[in-house]
C-alpha positions in Angstrom: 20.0 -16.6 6.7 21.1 -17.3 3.3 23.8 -14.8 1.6 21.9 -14.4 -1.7 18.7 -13.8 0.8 20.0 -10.7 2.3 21.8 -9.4 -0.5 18.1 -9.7 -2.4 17.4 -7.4 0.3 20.2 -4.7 -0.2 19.4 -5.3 -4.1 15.9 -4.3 -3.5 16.9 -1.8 -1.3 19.1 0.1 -3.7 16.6 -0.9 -7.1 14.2 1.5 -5.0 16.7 4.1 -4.7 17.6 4.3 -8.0 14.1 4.8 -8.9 13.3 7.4 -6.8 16.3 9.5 -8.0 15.3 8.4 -11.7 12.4 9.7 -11.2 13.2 12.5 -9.7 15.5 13.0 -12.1 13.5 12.3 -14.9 10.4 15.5 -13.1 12.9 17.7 -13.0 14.3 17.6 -16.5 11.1 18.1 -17.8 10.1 21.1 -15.3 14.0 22.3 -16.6 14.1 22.2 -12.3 14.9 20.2 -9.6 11.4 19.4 -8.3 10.3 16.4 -5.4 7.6 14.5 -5.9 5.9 12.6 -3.1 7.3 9.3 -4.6 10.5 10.3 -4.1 9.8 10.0 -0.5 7.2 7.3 -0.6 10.2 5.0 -2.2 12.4 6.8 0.3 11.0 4.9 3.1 10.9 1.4 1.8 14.0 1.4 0.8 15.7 2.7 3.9 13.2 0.0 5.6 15.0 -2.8 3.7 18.2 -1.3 3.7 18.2 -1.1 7.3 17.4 -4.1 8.1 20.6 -5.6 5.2 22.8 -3.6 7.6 21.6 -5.6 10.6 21.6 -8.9 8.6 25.2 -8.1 7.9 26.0 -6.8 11.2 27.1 -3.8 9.3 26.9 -0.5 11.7 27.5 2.1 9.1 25.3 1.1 7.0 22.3 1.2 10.4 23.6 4.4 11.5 22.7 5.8 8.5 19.3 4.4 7.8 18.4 5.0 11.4 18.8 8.8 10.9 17.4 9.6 7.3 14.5 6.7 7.9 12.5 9.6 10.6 13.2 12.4 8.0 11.1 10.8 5.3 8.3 10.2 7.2 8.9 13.7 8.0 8.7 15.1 4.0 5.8 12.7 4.2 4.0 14.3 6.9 4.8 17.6 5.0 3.2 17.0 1.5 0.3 15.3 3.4 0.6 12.2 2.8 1.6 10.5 6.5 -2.2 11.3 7.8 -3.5 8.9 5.0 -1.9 6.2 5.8 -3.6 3.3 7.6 -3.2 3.8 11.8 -1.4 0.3 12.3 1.1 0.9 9.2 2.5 4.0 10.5 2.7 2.8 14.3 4.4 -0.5 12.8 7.2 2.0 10.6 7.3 4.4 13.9 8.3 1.5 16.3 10.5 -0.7 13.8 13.9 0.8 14.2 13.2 0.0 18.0 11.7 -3.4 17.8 15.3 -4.3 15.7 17.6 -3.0 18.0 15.5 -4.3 21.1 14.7 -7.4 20.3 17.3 -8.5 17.7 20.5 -6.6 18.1 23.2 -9.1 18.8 21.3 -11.5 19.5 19.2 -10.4 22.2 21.8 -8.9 24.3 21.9 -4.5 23.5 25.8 -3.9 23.2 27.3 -1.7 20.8 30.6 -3.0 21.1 29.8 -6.2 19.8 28.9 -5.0 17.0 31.9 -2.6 16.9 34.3 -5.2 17.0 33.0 -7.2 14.5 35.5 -9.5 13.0 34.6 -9.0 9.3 35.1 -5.3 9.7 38.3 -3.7 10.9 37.9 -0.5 13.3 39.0 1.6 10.9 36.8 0.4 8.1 33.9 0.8 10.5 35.3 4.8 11.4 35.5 5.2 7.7 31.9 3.9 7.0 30.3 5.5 9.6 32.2 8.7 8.5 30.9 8.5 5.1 27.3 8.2 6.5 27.3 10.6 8.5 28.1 12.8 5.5 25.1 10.9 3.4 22.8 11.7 6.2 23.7 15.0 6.5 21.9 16.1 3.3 19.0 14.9 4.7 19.2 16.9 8.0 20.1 19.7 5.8 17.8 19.0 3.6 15.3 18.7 6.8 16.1 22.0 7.9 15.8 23.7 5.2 12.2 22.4 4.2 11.3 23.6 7.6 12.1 26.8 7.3 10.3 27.1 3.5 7.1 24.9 5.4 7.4 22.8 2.0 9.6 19.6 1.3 12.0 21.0 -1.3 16.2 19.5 -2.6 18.3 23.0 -2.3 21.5 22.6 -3.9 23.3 22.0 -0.6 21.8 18.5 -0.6 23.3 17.7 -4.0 26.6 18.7 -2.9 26.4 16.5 0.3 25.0 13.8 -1.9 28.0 13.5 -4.1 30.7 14.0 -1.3 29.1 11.3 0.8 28.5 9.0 -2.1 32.2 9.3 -2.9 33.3 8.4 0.5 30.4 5.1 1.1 31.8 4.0 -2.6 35.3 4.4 -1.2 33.8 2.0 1.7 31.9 -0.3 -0.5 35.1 -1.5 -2.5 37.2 -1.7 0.5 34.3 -3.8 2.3 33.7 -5.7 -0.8 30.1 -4.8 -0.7 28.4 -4.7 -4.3 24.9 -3.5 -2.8 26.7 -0.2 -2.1 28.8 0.7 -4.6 26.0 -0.5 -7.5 23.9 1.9 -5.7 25.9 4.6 -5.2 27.5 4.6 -8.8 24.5 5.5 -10.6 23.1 8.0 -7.8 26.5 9.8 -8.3 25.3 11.0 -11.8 21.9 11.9 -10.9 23.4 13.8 -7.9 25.7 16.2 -10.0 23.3 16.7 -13.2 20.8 18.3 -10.5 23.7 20.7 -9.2 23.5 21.6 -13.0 20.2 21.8 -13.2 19.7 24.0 -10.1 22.7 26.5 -10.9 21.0 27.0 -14.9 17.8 27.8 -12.9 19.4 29.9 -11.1 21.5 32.2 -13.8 17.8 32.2 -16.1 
């Protein structure tokens, strides 16, 4: 496939991003709160959907082990403001099964070995350890922030997840420039402002 094909895809990807923290951002500032709309999940998915499969085009693990992970916790904030149920039968057995269908049927071509795609040549060890590193902190918010919404039975963004947002956006931008990857870092460099204006937000709401 064509370069400027799958970076249209991580473009996309991280346009769809960006507008679900915009507008995120843009709800709470007006409720003087950090609030979460059901777009902010609803763009959630699509994006990680796109984004998951750039990381594949690219052979890029990090970038898959992190969509792979936060990709079931949106359709979990989903199910939680009610909105998974109205969705049509075949769409939500299609986004169930996807992550699987990739992996079975097109990781490596055909043949299922992590290794391969460990070792591959663009991407030194090290760079991959770092990556995956710096996901694993990204994701974290989202298990945290997961956890938490469990225990309140509502989808909510505690303060927690903002901090775990910037300190894994710090390390993926770290990534992005030393992988020479423009999808991430663009992403990641406006996020990074959204992510500490709501650890603002929440800690004003908090002292009022």
């Amino acid at each position: 496939m064509n370069d400027w094909l799958i970076y249209s895809i991580g473009f996309l990807s991280q346009l769809l991003f960006s507008s679900r923290i915009l507008i995120q951002w843009i709800q709470s500032e007006k409720s003087k709160k950090v609030v979460t709309p059901l777009i902010f999940w609803q763009l959630s998915l699509v994006a990680s959907f796109l984004l998951f499969v750039y990381g594949w085009l690219r052979n890029d693990f990090a970038i898959m082990l992190g969509q792979v992970i936060t990709y079931f916790i949106y359709i979990r904030n989903l199910q939680l403001q009610n909105f998974w149920k109205k969705m049509p039968l075949l769409l939500r057995s299609f986004l169930l099964l996807f992550p699987f269908i990739i992996v079975i049927y097109g990781f490596n071509n055909n043949a299922l070995d992590v290794s391969l795609l460990l070792r591959n040549e663009s991407i030194p060890l090290w760079l991959v350890i770092l990556g995956s590193i710096a996901q694993v902190v990204f994701t974290g918010r989202f298990i945290y922030q997961w956890i938490y919404s469990e225990r309140k039975k509502s989808s909510e963004l505690p303060l927690g997840f903002w901090i775990l947002s910037i300190s894994g956006s710090l390390l993926i931008m770290i990534y992005a420039i030393l992988r020479k990857d423009p999808v991430l870092l663009t992403g990641h460099i406006f996020g990074s402002f959204v992510y500490i204006r709501n650890i603002f937000l929440i800690k004003k709401s908090k002292h009022e």
